[in-house]
DSSP file (Angstrom, degrees, kcal/mol; ACC not computed):
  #  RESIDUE AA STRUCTURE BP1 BP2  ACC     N-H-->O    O-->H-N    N-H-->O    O-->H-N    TCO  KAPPA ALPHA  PHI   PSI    X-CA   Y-CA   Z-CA
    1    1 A X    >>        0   0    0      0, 0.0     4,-2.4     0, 0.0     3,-0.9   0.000 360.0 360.0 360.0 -41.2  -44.9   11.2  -15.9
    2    2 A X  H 3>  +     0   0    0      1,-0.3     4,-2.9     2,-0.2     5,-0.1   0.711 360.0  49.6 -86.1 -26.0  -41.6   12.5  -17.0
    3    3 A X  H 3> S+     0   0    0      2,-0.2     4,-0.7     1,-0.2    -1,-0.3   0.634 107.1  47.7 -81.2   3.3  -40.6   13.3  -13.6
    4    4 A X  H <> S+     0   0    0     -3,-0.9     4,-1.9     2,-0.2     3,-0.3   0.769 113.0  56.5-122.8 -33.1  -41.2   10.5  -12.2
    5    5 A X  H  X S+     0   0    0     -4,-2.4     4,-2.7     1,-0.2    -2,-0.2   0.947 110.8  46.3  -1.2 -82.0  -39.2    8.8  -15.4
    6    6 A X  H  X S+     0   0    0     -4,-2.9     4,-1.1     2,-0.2    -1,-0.2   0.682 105.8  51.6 -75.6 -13.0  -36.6   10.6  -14.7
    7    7 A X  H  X S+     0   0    0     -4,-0.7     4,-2.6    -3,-0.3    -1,-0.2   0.745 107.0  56.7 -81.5 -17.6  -36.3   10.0  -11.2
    8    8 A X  H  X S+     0   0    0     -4,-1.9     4,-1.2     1,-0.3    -2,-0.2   0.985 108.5  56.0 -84.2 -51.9  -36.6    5.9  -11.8
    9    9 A X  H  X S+     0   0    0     -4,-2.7     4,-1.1     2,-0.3    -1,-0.3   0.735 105.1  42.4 -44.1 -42.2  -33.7    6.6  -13.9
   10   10 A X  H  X S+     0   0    0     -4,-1.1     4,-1.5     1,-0.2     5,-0.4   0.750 113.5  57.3 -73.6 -34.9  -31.4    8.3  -11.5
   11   11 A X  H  X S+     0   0    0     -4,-2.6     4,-1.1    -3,-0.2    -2,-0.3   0.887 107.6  43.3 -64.3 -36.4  -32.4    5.8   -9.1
   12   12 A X  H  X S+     0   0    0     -4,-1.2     4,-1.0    -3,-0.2    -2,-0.2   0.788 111.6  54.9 -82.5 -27.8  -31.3    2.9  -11.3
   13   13 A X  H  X S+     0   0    0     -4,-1.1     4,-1.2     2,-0.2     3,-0.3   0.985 111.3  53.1 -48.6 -69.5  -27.8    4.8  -12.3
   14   14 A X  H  < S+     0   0    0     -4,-1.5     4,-0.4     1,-0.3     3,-0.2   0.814 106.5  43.3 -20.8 -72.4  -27.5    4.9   -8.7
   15   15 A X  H >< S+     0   0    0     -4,-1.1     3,-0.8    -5,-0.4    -1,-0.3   0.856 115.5  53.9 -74.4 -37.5  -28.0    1.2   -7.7
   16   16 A X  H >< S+     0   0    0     -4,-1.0     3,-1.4    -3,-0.3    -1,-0.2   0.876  93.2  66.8 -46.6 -49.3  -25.8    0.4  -10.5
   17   17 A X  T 3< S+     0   0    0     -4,-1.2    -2,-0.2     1,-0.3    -1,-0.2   0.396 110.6  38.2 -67.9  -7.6  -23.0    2.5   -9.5
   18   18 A X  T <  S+     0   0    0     -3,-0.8    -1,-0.3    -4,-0.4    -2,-0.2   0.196  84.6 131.4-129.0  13.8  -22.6    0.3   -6.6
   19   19 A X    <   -     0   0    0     -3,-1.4    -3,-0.1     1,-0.1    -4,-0.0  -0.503  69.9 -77.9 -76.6 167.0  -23.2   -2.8   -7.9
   20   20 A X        -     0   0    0     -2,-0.1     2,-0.5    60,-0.1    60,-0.2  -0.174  36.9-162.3 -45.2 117.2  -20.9   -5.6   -7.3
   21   21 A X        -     0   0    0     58,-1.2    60,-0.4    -3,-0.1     2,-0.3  -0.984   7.3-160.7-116.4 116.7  -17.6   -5.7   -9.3
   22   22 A X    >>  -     0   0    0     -2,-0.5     3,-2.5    58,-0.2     4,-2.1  -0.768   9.1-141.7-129.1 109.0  -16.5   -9.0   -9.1
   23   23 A X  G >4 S+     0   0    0     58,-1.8     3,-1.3    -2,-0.3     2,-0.3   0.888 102.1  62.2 -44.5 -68.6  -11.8   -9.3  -10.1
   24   24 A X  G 34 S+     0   0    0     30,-0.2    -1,-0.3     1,-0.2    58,-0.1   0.185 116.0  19.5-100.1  39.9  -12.1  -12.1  -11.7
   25   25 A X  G <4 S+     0   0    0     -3,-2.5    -1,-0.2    -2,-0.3    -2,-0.2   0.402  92.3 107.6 -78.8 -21.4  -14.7  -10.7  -14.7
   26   26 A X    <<  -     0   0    0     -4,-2.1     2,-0.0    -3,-1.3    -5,-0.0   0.018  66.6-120.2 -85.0-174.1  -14.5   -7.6  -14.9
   27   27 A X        -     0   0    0     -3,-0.0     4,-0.3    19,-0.0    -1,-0.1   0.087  27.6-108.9-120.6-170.8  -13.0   -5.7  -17.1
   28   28 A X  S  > S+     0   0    0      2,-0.1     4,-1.7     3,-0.1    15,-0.1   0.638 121.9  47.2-114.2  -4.1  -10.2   -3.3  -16.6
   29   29 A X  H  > S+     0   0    0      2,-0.2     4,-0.9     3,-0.1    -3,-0.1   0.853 119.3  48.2 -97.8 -54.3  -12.7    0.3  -17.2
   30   30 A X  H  4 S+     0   0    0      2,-0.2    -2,-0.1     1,-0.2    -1,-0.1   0.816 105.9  52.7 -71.8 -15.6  -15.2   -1.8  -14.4
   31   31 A X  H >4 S+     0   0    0     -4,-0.3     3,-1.5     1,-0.1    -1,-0.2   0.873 110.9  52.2 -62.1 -70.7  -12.1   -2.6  -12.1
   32   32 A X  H 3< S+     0   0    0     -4,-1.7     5,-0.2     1,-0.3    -2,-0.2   0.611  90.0  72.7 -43.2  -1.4  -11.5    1.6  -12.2
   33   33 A X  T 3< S+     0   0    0     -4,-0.9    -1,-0.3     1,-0.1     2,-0.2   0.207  81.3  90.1-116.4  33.8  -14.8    2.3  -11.3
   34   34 A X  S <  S-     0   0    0     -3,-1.5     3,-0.3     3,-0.1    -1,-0.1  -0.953  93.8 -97.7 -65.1  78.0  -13.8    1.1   -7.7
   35   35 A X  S    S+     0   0    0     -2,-0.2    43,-0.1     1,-0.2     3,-0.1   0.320 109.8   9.4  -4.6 129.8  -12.5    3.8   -5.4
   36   36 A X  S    S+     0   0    0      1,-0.2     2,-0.5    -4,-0.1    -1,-0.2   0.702  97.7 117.8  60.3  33.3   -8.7    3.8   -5.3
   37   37 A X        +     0   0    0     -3,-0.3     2,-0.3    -5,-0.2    -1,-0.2  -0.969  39.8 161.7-108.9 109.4   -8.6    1.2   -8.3
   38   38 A X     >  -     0   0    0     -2,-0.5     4,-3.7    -3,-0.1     5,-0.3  -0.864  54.1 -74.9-135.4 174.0   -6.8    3.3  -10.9
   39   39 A X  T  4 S+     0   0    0     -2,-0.3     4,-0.3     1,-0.2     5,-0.1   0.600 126.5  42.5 -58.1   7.2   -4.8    1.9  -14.4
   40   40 A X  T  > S+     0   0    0      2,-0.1     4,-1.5     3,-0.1     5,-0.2   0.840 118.9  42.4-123.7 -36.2   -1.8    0.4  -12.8
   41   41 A X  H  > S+     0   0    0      1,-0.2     4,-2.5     2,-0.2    -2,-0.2   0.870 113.7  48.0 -35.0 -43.6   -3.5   -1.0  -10.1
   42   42 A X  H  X S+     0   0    0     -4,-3.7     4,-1.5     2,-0.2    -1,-0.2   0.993 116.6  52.7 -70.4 -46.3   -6.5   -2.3  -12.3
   43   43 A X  H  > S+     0   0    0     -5,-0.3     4,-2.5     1,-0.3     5,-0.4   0.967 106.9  47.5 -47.5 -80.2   -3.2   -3.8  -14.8
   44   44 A X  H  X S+     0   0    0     -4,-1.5     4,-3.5     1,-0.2     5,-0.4   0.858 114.0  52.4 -37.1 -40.6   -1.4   -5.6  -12.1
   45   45 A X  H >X S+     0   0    0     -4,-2.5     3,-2.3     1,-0.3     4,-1.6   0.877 115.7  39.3 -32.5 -82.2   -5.2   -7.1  -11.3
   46   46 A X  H 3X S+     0   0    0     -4,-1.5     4,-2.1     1,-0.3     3,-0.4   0.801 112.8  51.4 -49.6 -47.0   -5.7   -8.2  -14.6
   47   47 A X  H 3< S+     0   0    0     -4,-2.5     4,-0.3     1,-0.2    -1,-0.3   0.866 112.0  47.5 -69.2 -16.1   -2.3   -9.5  -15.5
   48   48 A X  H XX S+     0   0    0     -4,-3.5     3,-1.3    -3,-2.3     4,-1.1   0.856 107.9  59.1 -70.3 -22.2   -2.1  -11.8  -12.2
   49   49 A X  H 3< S+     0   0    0     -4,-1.6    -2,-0.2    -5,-0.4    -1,-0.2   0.744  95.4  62.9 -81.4 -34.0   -5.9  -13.1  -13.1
   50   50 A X  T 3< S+     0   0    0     -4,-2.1    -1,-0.3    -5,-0.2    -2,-0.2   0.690  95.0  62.9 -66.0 -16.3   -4.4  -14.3  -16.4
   51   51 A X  T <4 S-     0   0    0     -3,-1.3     2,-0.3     1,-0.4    -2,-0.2   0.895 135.8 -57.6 -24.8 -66.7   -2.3  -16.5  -14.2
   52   52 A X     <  -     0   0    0     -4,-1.1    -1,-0.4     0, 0.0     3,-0.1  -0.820  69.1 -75.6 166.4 145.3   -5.3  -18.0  -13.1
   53   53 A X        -     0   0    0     -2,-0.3     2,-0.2    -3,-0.1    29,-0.0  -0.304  59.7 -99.7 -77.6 147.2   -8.7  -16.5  -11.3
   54   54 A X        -     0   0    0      1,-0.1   -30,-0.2     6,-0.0    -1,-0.1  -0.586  24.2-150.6 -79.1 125.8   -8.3  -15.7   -7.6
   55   55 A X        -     0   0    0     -2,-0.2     2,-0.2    -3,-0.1    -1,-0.1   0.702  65.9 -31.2 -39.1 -42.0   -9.5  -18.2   -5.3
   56   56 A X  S  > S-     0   0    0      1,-0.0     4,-1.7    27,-0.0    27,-0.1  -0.781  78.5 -66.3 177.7-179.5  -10.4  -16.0   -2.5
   57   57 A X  H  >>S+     0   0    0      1,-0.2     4,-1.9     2,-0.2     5,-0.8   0.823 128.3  39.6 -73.3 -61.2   -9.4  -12.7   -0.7
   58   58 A X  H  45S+     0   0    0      1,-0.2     4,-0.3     2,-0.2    -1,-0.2   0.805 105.9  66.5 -87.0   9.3   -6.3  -13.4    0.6
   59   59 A X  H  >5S+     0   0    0      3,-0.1     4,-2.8     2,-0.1    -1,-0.2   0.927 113.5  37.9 -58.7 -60.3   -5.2  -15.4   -2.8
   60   60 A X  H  X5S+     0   0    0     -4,-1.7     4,-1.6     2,-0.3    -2,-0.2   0.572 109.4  56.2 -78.5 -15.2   -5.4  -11.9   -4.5
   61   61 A X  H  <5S+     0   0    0     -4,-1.9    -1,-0.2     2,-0.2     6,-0.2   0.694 112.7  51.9 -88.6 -43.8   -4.0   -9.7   -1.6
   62   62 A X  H  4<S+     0   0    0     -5,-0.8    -2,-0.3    -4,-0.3    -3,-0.1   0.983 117.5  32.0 -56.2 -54.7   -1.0  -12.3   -2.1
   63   63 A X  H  < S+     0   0    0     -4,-2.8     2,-0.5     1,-0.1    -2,-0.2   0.751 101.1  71.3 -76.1 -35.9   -0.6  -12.0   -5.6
   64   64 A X  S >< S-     0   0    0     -4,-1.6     3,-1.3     3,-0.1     2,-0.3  -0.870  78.6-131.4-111.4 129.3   -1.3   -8.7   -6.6
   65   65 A X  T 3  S+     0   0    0     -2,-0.5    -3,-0.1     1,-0.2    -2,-0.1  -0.490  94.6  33.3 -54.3 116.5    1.7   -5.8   -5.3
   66   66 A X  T 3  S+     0   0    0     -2,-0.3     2,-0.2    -5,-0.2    -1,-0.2   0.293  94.2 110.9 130.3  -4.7    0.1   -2.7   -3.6
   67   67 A X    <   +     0   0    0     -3,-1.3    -3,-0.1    -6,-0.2    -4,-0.0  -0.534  38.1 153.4 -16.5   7.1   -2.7   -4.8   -2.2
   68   68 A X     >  -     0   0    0     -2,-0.2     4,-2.3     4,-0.0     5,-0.2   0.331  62.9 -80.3-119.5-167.8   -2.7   -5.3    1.7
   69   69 A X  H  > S+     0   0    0      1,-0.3     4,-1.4     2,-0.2    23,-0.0   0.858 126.4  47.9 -81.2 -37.0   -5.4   -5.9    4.4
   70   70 A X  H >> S+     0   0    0      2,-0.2     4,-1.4     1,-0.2     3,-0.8   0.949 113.4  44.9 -78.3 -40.8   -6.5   -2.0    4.5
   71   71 A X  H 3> S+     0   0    0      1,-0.2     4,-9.9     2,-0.2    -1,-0.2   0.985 110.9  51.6 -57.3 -47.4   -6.8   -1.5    0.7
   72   72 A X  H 3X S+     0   0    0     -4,-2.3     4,-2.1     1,-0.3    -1,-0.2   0.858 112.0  49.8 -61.5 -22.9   -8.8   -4.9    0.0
   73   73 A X  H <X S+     0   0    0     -4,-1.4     4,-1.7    -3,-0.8    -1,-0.3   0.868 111.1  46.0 -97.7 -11.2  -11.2   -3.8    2.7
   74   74 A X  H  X S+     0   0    0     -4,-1.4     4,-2.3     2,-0.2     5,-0.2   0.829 115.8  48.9 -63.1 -42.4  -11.6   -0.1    1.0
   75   75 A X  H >X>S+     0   0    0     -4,-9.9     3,-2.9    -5,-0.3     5,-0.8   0.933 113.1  46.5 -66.8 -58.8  -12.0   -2.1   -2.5
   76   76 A X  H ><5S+     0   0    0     -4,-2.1     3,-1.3     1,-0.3    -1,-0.2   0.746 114.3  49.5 -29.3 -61.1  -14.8   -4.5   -0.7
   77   77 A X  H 3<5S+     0   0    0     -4,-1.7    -1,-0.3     1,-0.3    -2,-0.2   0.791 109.8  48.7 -19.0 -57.8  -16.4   -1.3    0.7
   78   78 A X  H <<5S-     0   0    0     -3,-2.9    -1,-0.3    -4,-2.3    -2,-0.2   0.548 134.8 -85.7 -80.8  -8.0  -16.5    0.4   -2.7
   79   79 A X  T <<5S+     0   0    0     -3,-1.3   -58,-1.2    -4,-0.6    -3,-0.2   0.364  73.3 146.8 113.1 -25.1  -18.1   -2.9   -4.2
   80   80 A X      < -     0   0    0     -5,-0.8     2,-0.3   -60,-0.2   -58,-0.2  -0.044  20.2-172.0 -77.6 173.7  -15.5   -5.6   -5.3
   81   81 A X        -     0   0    0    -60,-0.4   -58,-1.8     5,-0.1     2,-0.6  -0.935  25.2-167.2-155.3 101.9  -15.7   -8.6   -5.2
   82   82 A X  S    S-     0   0    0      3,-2.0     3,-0.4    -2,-0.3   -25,-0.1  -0.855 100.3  -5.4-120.3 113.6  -13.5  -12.4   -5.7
   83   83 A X  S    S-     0   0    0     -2,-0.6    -1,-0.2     1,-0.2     3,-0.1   0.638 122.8 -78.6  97.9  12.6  -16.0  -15.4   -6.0
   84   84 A X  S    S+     0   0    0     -3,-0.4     2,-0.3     1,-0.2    -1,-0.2   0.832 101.4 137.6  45.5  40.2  -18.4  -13.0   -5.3
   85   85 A X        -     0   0    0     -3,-0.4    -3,-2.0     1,-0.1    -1,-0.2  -0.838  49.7-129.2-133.1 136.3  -17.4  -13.2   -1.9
   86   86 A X        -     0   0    0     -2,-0.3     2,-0.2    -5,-0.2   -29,-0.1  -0.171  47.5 -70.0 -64.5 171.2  -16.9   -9.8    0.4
   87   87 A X        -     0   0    0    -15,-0.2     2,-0.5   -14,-0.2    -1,-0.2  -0.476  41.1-171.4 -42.7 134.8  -13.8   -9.0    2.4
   88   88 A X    >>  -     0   0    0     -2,-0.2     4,-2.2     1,-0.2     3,-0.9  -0.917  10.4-168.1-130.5  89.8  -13.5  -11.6    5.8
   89   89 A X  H 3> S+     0   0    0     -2,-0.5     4,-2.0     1,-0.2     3,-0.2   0.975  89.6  59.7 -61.0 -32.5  -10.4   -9.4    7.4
   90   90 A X  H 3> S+     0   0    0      1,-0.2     4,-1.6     2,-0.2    -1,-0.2   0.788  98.6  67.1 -53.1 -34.3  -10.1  -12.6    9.8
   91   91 A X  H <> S+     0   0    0     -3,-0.9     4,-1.6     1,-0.2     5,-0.4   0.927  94.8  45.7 -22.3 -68.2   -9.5  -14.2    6.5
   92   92 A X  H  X S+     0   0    0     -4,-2.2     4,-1.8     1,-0.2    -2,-0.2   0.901 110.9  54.9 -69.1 -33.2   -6.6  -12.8    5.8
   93   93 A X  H  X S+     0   0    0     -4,-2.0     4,-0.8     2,-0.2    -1,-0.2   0.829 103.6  52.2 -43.9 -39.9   -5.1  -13.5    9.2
   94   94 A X  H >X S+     0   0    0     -4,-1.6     4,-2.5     1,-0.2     3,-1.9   0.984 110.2  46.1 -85.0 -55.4   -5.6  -16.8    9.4
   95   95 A X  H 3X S+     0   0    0     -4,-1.6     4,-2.6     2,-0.3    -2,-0.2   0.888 108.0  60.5 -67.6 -40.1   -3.8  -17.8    5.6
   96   96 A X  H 3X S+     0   0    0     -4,-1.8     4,-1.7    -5,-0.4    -1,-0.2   0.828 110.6  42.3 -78.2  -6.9   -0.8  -15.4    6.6
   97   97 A X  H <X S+     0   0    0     -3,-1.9     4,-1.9    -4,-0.8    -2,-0.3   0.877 113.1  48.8 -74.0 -40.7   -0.3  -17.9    9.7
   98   98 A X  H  X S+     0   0    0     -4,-2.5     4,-1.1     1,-0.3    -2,-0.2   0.937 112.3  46.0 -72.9 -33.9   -0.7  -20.5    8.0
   99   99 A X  H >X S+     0   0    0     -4,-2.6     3,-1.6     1,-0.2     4,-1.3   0.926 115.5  48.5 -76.4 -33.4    1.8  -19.3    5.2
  100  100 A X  H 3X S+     0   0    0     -4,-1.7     4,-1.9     1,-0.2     3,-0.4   0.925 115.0  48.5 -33.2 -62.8    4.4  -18.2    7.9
  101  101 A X  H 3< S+     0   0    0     -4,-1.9     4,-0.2     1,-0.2    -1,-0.2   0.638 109.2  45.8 -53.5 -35.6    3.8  -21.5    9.2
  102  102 A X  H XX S+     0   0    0     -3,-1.6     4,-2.9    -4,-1.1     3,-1.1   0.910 114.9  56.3 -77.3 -33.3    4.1  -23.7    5.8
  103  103 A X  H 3X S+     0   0    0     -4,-1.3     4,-1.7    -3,-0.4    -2,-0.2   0.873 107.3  45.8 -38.2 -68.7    7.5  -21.4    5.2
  104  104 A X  H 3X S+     0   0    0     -4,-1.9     4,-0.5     1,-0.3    -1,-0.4   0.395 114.0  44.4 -77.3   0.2    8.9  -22.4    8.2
  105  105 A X  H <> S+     0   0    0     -3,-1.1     4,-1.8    -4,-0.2     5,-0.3   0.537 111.8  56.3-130.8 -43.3    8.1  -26.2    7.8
  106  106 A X  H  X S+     0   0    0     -4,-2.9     4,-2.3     1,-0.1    -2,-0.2   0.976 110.2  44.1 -63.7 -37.9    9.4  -25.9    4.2
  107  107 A X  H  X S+     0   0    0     -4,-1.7     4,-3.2     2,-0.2    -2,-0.2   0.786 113.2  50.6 -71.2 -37.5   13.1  -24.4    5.5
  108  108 A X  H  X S+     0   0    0     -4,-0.5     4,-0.6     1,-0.2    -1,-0.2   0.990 109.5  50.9 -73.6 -43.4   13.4  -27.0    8.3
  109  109 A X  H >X S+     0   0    0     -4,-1.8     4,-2.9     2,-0.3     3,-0.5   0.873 114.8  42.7 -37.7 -48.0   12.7  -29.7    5.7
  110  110 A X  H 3< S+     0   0    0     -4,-2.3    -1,-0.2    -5,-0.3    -3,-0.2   0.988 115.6  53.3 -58.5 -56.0   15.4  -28.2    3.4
  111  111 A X  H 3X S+     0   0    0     -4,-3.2     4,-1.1     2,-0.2    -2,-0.3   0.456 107.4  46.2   0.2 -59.4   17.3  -27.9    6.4
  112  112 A X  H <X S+     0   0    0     -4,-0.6     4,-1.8    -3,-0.5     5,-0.2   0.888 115.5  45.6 -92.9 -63.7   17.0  -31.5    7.6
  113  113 A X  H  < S+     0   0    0     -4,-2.9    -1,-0.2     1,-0.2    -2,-0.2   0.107 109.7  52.4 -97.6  36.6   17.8  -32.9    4.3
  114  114 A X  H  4 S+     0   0    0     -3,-0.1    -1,-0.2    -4,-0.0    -2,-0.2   0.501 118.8  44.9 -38.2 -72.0   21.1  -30.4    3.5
  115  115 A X  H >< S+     0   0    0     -4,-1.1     3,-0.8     1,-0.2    -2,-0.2   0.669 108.2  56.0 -47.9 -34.8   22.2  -31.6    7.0
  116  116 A X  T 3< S+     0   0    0     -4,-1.8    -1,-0.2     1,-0.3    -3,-0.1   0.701 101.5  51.0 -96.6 -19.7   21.4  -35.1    6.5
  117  117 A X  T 3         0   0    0     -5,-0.2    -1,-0.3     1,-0.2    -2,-0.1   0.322 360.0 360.0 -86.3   5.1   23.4  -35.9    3.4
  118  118 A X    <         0   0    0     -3,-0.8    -1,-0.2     0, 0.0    -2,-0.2   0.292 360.0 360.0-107.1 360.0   26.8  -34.3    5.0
């Protein structure tokens, strides 16, 4: 009885220890308990999330410094989590064309109308 106790206990630690840690609830001791999540990473998290809650993967890969495509897909790995939503690396491709894309569309615009008043 007591083994079998104690094994339903390690088993539940277990399944715990990977459950899903989701940025924008958690806490800043349940960010650290993400592989490669340590207190200045878990800081920047939280103070950009006071901003405003990440939309999405490549919202938070934007926002927060020290972030990029290989880290976000170790945190996913480890458990994390934004929206409850895994790491999509095709995500993140497609939203840094499109912001290259918006960039350059903002600069000719500036451009245009710089030029157009001389």
């Amino acid at each position: 009885m007591i083994r079998t106790l104690f094994v339903l206990l390690i088993a539940a630690f277990a399944l715990s220890a990977h459950a899903a840690v989701d940025v924008n609830k958690a806490s800043q001791a349940e960010l650290e308990t993400i592989k490669g999540i340590g207190p200045s990473m878990s800081g920047r998290m939280l103070e950009e999330r006071k901003k405003g809650s990440f939309k999405d993967w490549p919202d938070m890969v934007g926002r927060v410094k020290g972030i990029g495509q290989g880290n976000a897909g170790k945190f996913a790995a480890d458990g994390l989590t934004v929206n409850g939503s895994g790491f999509k690396p095709e995500l993140l491709a497609s939203s840094k064309g499109g912001s290259r894309a918006d960039k350059k569309q903002t600069a000719d615009a500036a451009h245009d109308m710089a030029t157009s008043r001389k």
